[in-house]
N, C-alpha and C positions, 0 to 999 in steps of 0.2 A: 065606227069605221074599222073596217080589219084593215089585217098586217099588210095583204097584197092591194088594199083599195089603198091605202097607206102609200105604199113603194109605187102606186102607178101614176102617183102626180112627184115629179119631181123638176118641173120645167123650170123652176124658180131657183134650184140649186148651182151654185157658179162652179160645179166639179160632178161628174157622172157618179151614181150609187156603183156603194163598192158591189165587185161580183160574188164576192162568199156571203153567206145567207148570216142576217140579224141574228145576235145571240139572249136579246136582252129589249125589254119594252118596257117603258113609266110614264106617270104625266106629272107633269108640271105644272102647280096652281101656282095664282094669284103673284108672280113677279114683279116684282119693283126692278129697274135697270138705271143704277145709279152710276155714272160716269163724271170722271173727273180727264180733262185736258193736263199733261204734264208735259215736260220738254224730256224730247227723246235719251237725251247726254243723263236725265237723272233717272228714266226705267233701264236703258241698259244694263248698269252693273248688277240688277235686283234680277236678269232674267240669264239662263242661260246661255253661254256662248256660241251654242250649237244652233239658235233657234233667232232666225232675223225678222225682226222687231216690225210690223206690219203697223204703217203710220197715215195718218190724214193730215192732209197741211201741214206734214212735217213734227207734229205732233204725237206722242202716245199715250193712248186711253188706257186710262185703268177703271176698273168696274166693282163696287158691290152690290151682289146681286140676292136678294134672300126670298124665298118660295117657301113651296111647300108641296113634296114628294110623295105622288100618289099610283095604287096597284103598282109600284115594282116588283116586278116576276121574270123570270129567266124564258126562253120561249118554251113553250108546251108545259107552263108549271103556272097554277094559278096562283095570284095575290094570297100571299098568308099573314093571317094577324098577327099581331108585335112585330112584323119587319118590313111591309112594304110600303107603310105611309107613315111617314116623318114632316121633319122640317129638316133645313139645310138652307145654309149663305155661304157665298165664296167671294172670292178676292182673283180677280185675274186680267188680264193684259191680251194684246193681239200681235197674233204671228203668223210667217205663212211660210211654207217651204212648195215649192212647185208647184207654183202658183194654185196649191189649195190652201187656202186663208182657214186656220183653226185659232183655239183660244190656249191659252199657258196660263196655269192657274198656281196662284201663290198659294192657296188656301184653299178649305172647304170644309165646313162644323158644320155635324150633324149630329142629332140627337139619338140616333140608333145605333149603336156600339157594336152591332153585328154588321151594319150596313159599311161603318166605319174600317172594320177590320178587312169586309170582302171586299172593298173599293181599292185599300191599300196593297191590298196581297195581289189582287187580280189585274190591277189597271195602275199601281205605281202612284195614284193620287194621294197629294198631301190633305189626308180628312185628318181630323182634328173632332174629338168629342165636344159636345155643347149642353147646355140646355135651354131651354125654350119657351117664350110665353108667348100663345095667338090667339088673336080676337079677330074674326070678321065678321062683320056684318055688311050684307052686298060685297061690293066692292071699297070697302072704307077696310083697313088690314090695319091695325095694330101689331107691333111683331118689336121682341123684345127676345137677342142674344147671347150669353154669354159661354163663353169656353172655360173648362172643365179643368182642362190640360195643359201643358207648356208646347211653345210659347204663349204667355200671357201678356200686359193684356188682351183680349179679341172679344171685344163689346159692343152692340146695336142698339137702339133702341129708337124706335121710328114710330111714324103714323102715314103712311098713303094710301091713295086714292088713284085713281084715271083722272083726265081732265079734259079730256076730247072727243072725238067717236072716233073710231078708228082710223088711222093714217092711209092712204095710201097705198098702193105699192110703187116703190120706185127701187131699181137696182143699188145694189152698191155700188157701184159707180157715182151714182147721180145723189146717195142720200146717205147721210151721216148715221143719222137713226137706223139704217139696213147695216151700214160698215161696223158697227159697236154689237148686230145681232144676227144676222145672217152667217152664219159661220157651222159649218158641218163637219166639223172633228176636232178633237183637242192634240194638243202636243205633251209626249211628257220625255224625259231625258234621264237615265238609268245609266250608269257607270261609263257616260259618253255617248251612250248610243241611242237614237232620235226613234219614238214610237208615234205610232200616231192612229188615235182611235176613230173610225169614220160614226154620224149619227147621220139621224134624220127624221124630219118632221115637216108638219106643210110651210109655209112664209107665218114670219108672227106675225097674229092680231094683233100690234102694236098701238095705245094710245099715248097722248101726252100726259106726266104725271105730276102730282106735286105731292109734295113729303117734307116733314118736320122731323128731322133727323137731330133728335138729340143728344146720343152718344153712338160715336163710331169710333172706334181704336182698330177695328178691324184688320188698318193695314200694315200699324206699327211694329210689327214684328219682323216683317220683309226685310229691310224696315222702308216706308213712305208720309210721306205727312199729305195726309189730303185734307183741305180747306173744310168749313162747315159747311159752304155751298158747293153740291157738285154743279159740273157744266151741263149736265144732261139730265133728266129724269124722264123714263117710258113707264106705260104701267103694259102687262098683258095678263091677263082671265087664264089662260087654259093652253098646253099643246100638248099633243100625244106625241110620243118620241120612241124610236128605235134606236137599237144599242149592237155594236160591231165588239170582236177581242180588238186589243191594241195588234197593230203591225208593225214591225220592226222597218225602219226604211233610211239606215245607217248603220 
């Protein structure tokens, strides 16, 4: 699919595509969307004060999420070997400022140190160095992370799979599974002042997933204590993604 067959479906987005033109395209294999239900009173003090805490049932999701990073290239620069496919997991939570709902992220290891330094310089992301073990076969992902760097610990080590055909579409409004994934920009917060990066990509192929998660420390540096069972597990294959600079909008 191209960039402009790309940008002409966007009916599914709950905010218009920004007007200044993409800077940046990746895709995104083989996601696991591991959510955990927490009470709002114990993610607030872990999230910034500038950025109001975007809740279901009075509830907030915190998510680990671990992929694997494919052809990242800048626009009009092709995929180059050693830096456009990686792995990468993150750690992060749901917010929304006028009324465009994005994600706030605690974290994010990745095992490309080049990819690590131009995320932090360029977009303010807390990346963190890793290293990596994966195995897939089909849809069965073996993935296995650990962090390099301080804070320590930040440990994965999992096995899933999909466990349905694919979901549905229903709004966010209507479906839990859209509200934890549906979200087309991130938020990040720089010496007070509120940024905010627009994406976009078609609605996920979301299925339901199951996963034997047997080491996660993930989020204890935040610090959070999340349970060995999360409340949620999705698996998704594949999305192609567009990439905006951050906007200053405070």
């Amino acid at each position: 699919m191209t960039a402009n067959e790309l940008l002409s479906r966007y009916s599914h987005r709950p905010f218009p595509l920004p007007a200044s033109p993409w800077v940046m395209r990746q895709e995104w294999h083989n996601l696991l969307f591991a959510h955990w239900a927490l009470p709002a009173e114990v993610v607030r003090p872990v999230v910034p004060r500038e950025l109001p805490l975007d809740l279901w049932d009075g509830r907030a999701y915190v998510g680990v999420v671990p992929f694997q990073i494919g052809n990242l290239r800048p626009r009009g620069v092709p995929a180059l070997p050693g830096f456009s496919h990686f792995a990468e997991i993150n750690v992060r939570t749901y917010v929304t400022i006028d009324d465009k709902p994005g994600v706030y992220f605690f974290s994010l290891d990745a095992e490309n140190w080049s990819a690590v330094l131009a995320a932090r310089l360029m977009y303010a992301l807390p990346y963190f160095k890793a290293k990596f073990g994966i195995y897939v076969d089909s849809d069965d992902v073996e993935y296995a992370s650990t962090r390099v760097v301080r804070p320590k610990p930040a440990d994965f080590l999992a096995r899933y799979r999909p466990a349905s055909d694919l979901l549905p579409w229903r709004s966010m409004n209507d479906a839990l599974e859209r509200f934890v994934s549906e979200r087309y920009c991130l938020y990040t917060v720089v010496a007070g002042h509120v940024y905010r990066t627009n994406i976009h990509h078609l609605s996920w192929p979301l299925q339901l997933a199951t996963a034997e998660i047997k080491t996660n420390s993930m989020a204890h540096a935040v610090p959070l204590d999340l349970s060995p069972s999360p409340s949620l597990l999705h698996f998704s294959k594949f999305i192609d993604v567009l990439v905006w600079w951050p906007e200053r909008i405070s």
